[in-house]
Every structure is written in structure tokens, then in C-alpha cells.
N, C-alpha and C positions, 0 to 999 in steps of 0.2 A: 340548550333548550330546557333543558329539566332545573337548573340556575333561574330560571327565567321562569317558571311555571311556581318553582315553590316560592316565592315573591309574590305570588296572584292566588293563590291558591284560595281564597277566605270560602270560607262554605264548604272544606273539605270534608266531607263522608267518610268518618274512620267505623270499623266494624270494634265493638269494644265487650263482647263476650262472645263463648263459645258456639253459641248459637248462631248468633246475626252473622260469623265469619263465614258458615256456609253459602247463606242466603246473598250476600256483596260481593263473594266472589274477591275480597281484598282489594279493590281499583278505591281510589280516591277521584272523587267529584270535582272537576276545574271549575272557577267561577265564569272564567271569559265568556264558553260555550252556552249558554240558554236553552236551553226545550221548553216548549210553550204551548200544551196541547190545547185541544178545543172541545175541554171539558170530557176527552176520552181518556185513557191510559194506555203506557208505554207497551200496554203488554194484550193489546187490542189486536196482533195479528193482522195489523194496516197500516194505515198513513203514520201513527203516531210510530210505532215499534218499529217500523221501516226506515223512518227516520233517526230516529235514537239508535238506532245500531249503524246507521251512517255516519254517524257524529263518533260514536265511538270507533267505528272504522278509519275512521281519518286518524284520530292520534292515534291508534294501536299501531296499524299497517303502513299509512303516507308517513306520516312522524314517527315511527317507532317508538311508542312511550307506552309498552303495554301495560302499566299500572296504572294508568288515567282513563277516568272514563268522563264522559259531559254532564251537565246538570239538568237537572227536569222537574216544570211544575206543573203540574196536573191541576186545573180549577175544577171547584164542585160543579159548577155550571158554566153556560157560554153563554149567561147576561154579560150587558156592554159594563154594569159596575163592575163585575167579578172579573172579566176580561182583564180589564184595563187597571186596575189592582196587581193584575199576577205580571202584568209586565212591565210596571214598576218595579216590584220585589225583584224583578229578574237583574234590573237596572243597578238599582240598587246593590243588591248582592258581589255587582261584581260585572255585568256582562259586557262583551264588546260583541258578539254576534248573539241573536236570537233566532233560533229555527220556530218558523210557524206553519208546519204541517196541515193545510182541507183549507178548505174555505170559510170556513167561521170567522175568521180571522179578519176578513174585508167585509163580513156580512153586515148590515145595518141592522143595530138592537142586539149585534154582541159584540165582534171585536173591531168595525167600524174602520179597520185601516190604523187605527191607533198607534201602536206597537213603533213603526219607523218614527214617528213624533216624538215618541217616549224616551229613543234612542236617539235624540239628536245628539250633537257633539258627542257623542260617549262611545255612537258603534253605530252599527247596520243590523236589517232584516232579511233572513232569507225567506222569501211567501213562498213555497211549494203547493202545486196547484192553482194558479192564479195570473194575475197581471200587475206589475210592479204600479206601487201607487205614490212613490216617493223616492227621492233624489238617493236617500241612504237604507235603500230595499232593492236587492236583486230577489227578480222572480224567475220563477218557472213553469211554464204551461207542456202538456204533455199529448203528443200525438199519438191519442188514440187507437185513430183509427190504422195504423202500423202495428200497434198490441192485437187490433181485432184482425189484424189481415192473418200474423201470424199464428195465432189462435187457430183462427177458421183453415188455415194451410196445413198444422198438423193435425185438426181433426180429422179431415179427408186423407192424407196421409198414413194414419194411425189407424183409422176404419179401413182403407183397403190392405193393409199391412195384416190386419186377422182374418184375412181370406174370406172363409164360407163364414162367419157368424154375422155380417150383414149381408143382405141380401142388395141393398143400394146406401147409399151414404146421404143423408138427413140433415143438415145445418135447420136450424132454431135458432130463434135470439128475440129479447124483446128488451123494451126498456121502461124505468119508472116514468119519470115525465119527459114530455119530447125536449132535447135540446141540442142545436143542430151541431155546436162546439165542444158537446160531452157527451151524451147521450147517443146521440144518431150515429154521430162518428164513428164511434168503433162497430157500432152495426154494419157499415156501410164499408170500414174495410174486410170485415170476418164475411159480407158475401160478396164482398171482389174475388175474397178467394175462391168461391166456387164457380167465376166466369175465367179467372185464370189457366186453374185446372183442368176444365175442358179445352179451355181455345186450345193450351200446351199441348193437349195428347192429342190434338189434330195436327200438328206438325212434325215430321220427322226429328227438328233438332228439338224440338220440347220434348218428343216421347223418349229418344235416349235420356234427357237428362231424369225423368223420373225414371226408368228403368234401372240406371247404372249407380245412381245416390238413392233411391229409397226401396229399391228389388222387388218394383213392382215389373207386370209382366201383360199378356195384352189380356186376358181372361178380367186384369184388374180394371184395364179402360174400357172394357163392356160395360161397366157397371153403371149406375145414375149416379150423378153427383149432384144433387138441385140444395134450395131452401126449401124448408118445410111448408110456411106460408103460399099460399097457391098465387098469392097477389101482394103489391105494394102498398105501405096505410095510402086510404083515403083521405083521410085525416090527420093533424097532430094528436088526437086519442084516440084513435082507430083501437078496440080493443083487442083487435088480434096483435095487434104491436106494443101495447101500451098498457100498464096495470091503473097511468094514472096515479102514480103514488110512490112513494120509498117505504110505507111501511111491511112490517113482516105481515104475511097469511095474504097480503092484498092481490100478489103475484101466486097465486094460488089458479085460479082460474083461467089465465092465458098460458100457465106451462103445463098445467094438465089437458089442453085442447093441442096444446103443440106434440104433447105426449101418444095423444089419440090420434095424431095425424101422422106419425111415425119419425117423428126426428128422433136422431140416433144422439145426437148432439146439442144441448144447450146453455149458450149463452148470455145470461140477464145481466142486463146491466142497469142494475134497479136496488145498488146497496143490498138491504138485509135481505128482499125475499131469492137470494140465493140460497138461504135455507128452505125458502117454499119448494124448491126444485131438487135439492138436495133430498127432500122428504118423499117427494112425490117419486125421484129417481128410483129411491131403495122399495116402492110400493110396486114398482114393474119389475119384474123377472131379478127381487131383488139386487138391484142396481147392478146388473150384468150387462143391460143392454144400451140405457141413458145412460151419457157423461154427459158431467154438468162441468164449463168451463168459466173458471173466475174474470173478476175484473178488478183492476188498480192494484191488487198485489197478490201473493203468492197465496191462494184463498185456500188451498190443500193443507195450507198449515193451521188454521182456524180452524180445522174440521176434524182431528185426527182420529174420532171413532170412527170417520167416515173411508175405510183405505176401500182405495179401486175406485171410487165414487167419479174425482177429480182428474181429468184427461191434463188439463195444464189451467194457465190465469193469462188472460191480455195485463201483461202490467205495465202500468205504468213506472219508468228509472227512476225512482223516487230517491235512493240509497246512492247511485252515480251521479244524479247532481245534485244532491245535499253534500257530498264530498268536491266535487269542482267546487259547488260555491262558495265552499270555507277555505277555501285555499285561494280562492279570489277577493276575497273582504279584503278590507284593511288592516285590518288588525292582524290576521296572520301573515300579509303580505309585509308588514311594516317590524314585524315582527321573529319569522323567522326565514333566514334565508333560503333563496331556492325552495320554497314551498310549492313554486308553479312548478316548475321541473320534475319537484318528484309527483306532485300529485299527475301529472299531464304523461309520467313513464306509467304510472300505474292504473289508471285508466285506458291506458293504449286501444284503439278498438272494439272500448266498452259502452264509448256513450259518443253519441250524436246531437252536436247543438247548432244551432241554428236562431239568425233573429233578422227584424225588417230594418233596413237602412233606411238612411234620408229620404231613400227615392221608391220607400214601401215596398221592396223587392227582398225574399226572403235570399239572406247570405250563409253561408257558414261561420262558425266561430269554432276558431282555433283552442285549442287548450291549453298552448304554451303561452297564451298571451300572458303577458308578463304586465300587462296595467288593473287595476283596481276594477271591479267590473259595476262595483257601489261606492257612496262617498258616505262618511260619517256625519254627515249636517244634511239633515231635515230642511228643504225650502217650501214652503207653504205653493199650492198649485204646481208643482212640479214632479214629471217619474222620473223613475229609474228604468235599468233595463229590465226587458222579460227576454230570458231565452226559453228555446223551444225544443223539446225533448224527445227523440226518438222513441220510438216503440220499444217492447221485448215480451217474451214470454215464458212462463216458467216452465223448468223440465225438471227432473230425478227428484228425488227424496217422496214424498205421497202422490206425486204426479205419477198419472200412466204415461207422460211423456219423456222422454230419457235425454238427458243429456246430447247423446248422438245426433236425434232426432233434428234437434232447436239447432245444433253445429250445423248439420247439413243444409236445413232450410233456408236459415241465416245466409249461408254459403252462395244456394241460387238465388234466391231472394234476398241482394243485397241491401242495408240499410242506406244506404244514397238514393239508391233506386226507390225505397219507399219511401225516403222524403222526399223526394221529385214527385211523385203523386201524391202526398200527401200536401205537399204547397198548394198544388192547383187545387187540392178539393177545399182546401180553407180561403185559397181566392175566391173561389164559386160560393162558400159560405158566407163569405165578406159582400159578397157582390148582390147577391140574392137574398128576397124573401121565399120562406117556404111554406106556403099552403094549403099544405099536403105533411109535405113530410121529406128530411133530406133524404130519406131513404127512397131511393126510386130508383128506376130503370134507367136511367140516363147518367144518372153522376156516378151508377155504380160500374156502368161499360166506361166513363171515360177514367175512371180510376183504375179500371182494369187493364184498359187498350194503354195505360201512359207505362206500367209495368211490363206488358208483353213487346212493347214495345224497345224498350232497353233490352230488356232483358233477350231478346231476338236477334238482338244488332240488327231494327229498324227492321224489319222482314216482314212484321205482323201489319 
């Protein structure tokens, strides 16, 4: 392997004074691997950094090459010239995979889908976040609403867990603009979890399983479990649900009303004005009483003046299939042997994939598959695959939620089981217009009842 790397190496990153040796950390830059941000940086605490440390996770850890690290161009902007400039350079340089982290990337008037085009015969694209848009592009689309189920499970979990310091358990959530495939979704699992939770402690074998894995006790199932919001949107901008915006300061106004209405818990799922809530948290009982819980990645780590603040983040596995789907390219498949096998041992029970067959019915996808899951040639009109990606959510390091916690819930709340409820709520998204808002009382019991239901062996 490393015969084979220093042959390809062009663009290598040498550190060549005493200074910069700190700052490199000594790794040399491979040309094969691409990062291709959308105009943010590797060191954004998101999509981008989540990624870039996936890529270097695969050769340190799946490959064992811990001297190599992947290459990365960061553009001044996410215009379509500037765009489509830097993934040239990428091409050029050297690359046979590019990673394209958010959606900018497919957006019209910046990176337009471009990128697999650019890479014809020469390699593939991985789109993370998105829907593959060509023959030599493996994408990945991310289930949500599984990051919100788990989310909203240990907040109610972690609130009855500190006994007297609430008096009832408050789930919050709102989102930028309504969107029933990103936006909604993870709202609509984070308050499944509060119709789960009761129905459970109304039956004998639910109430052992919270008693015995999280030491709650019946003083705890006295208590209220609800949403904050007294009612469902009316609307797609309902402003009790909606800032109507992604910008900072604009989510100002519906988390200080969620504030005033006593959620113990909130989480926006509306990009930056996480920091509107964050701000507003430390203004109440200097952030004692609010947890604000992130969204798309480990948001505790972007905050770090902020400790205690952050309960946990719905994330999105951005970092587990950016590492599957470099081990399913071409280039690495063709390249180094048994690449599926190790990458598919070291993933073991970390990630969840899934995608539609011929006959539109979601399947699983195995990770031993040992075929290409992209081709290297661009055909004009034609995709590639999207696979579909389990939920998670984050625990220990600036999280109030610990490590234990995320094991145990994982544990009763298996991930099969949330993609069986999470297929039908994206059939019902596919199948339906919403008028209103997906967030309603009906799609949120039948994503509840399709859980309690496995999970009861059929009893509920």
C-alpha cells in the first residue's frame, strides 16, 4: 500500500520549519482523496470537519497508514465559477475520489451537480447530504428523524434521571424553514419520543425496561412528559414552529416563547440560530435549567465556552459513511485489496444503510458487499446510487449525555427498529402533500405505534 501511495502522492504537504511541524502534525496529503468544501472550512465544527476527519479516518484506522492524511480545498465562495474551478484543481491535482460535504454542491448558482462531470473517467463523487445525481456519484441521504427520536429519548431520560430539579419534562423544537425531508423530520422523531415514553410506562413490560436500564423508579413515571408547544403548526410558517429563516438572531423570538412556556429542552433545527438559544439558555437560571440539543453533528464541540449548556446533537453519520463510501469507490476497491472487509469489520454495528430497489421498497445494504457501489464515467441523464443513513446521537466529551446513556437507549431502541419507522414516515412523505405541516398528530402516533410495537413483540 504505501509502494503504491508514494507513486501518487503529487500535492504532498511536507511541514519544512520548526514552526509549521507543530501546526501538520507531520501527515503528508494524498492526492487520490479530494475535499471539496462549500465555501466553509475543515475546521467549521460540521459537515466539512466531520468529513475531513472521516477521510482521514479511513487511512489512519481501515488502512493503517497513519502518516497520510486526505487533501482539501476550501473555495473563497460557493459561486457556480468558483465552485467548478476548485473541482477541476481537485481533478487535476491528482484525484480519483472527491468528498462533497451540504448541499451546495447540487445547488443551482453554485456547485450545480458539476463535480461527478468533472470526474468522469478519472474517479467518483461522494455527495453527503443529498441524492446521487450521476452514474460516478455515490450519495447519502441521512435519517433524521432517528437522530431526533434519539435526541428527544435522552432528553426525557436525562431529565427524569436529576430527580427534583424538574418538576415535569418539556421537549421544544422548532425549525428554519419547513421542510418535510429535513427539517420536519427530525422534529417529528424527537416528539415520537414523548408518545413512546408514556405509552412504555403504561405497560408492565415497558415500565421494567426503563426501570432496570435507566434507574428510574415510579415517583419518575408521575411526572409529565409532553411538548412544549400546546398545539401542531397550522401552517408551514406557523411561527410557534418556524423562525422562517436560517439566519443568526432570527430564531430569537420562537425560543424565547418556548422558553416562557417552560421547555426544559430545546431543539432547533434551523443552522446557526442554535446560537439564538444557546444565548437565551445561559439568560435563564444561567443555563441550569435549558439544554439546548444540536443538530447534523456533534454541536457541543463548536461551543466550548459553552460547558453544561449542551444535553447531546441529533447527528447526522456523516464520518461512518464517508468512510463506507471510500472503501466502495473504485479506485480503492481496484486498488487495494480487501478494502471492503476491513472497512465492513470496523464499522461492525456502527452504521445503518439502506436504499430503494427496482420495486421502490426500501432494502438493506450490506457492507461486505464487495461490488463498486459507483462507476468512474459520467453518463449525461443518468444516477447513481443514494444510500440511506441511520440516525445517532452524540454523548461524553461537552455533552451532558454520557456515553452509557446513548449504549443503553441504542440497546432498547434498536436501530432496525427505527428504520422500520422511519421507511414508512418517508413513504407517507413521498406519498403526501402537507398543508399544514409534517409535524402533526397523526404521522407522529404512527411513527410511535410502528416502534412500540416491535419493540413489545406486537402487544401494543
Amino acid at each position: 500500500m504505501k509502494k503504491l501511495l508514494s507513486g501518487l502522492m503529487a500535492g504532498v504537504v511536507v511541514c519544512s520549519s520548526t514552526s509549521s511541524l507543530v501546526s501538520c502534525s507531520k501527515l503528508s496529503a494524498i492526492s487520490e482523496i479530494y475535499l471539496v468544501t462549500d465555501a466553509g472550512k475543515i475546521s467549521d465544527k460540521s459537515f466539512n470537519e466531520s468529513t475531513f476527519k472521516a477521510g482521514n479516518e479511513f487511512l489512519q484506522e481501515v488502512l493503517q497508514e497513519k502518516d497520510l492524511k486526505i487533501s482539501k480545498i476550501e473555495p473563497e465562495n460557493s459561486s457556480s465559477k468558483v465552485m467548478k474551478n476548485q473541482y477541476r484543481n481537485a481533478r487535476n491535482n491528482g484525484a480519483k475520489t472527491i468528498l462533497l460535504p451540504g448541499f451546495h454542491h447540487a445547488m443551482p448558482g453554485e456547485g450545480e451537480n458539476y463535480a461527478p462531470e468533472v470526474m468522469s473517467g478519472k474517479g467518483s463523487t461522494i455527495f453527503l447530504d443529498g441524492e446521487s445525481s450521476a452514474t460516478n456519484e455515490l450519495a447519502f441521504s441521512f435519517r433524521g428523524d432517528i437522530s431526533g427520536f434519539y435526541a428527544g429519548m435522552s432528553a426525557i431520560i436525562w431529565g427524569l434521571q436529576q430527580k427534583d430539579k424538574y418538576k415535569e419534562i418539556s421537549l421544544g423544537s422548532f425549525g428554519g424553514i419547513s421542510n418535510p425531508r429535513a427539517v420536519d423530520a427530525f422534529i417529528v422523531g424527537y416528539l415520537a419520543a414523548i408518545e413512546v415514553f408514556n405509552e412504555l410506562k403504561k405497560t408492565d413490560q415497558g415500565k421494567e425496561k426503563l426501570k432496570n436500564d435507566f434507574d428510574l423508579n415510579e415517583q419518575d413515571f408521575t411526572k409529565k412528559v409532553k411538548m412544549t408547544q400546546s398545539q401542531f403548526p397550522n401552517s408551514p410558517s406557523d411561527a410557534s414552529w418556524y423562525s422562517n429563516s436560517f439566519q443568526q438572531g432570527d430564531g430569537l423570538v420562537v425560543s424565547s416563547t418556548l422558553i416562557q412556556n417552560g421547555a426544559n429542552f430545546i431543539m432547533p433545527v434551523a443552522g446557526p440560530q442554535t446560537i439564538d438559544v444557546v444565548g437565551l439558555s445561559k439568560q435563564k437560571d444561567g443555563g441550569e435549567t435549558v439544554k439546548v440539543i444540536g443538530v447534523d453533528t456533534n454541536q457541543a464541540e463548536a461551543f466550548p465556552q459553552n460547558k453544561g449548556i449542551f444535553l447531546t446533537s441529533a447527528e447526522k453519520d456523516l464520518q461512518n459513511a464517508t468512510i463506507v463510501g471510500l472503501a466502495h469507490t473504485p479506485y480503492w476497491i481496484e486498488n487495494h485489496e480487501g478494502v471492503v472487509k476491513k472497512t465492513a469489520e470496523y464499522l461492525k454495528d456502527k452504521i445503518n444503510l439502506t436504499e430503494k430497489n427496482e420495486q421502490e421498497e426500501f432494502v438493506a445494504v450490506a457492507l461486505d458487499d464487495e461490488k463498486t457501489w459507483s462507476s468512474s464515467q459520467w453518463e449525461e441523464g443518468k444516477v447513481g446510487r443514494t444510500l440511506w443513513v441511520g440516525g445517532n446521537m452524540s454523548a461524553g466529551g461537552r455533552n451532558l449525555a454520557t456515553p452509557e446513556l446513548k449504549e443503553k437507549i441504542l440497546l432498547i431502541f434498536e436501530p432496525d427498529v427505527l428504520t422500520k419507522a422511519s421507511i414508512e414516515l418517508f413513504e407517507t412523505i413521498d406519498n403526501n402533500s402537507f398543508e399544514k405541516s409534517l409535524i402533526n398528530e397523526k404521522t407522529i402516533k404512527a411513527y410511535a405505534d410502528k416502534i412500540l410495537n416491535i419493540t413489545l413483540g406486537g402487544t401494543f
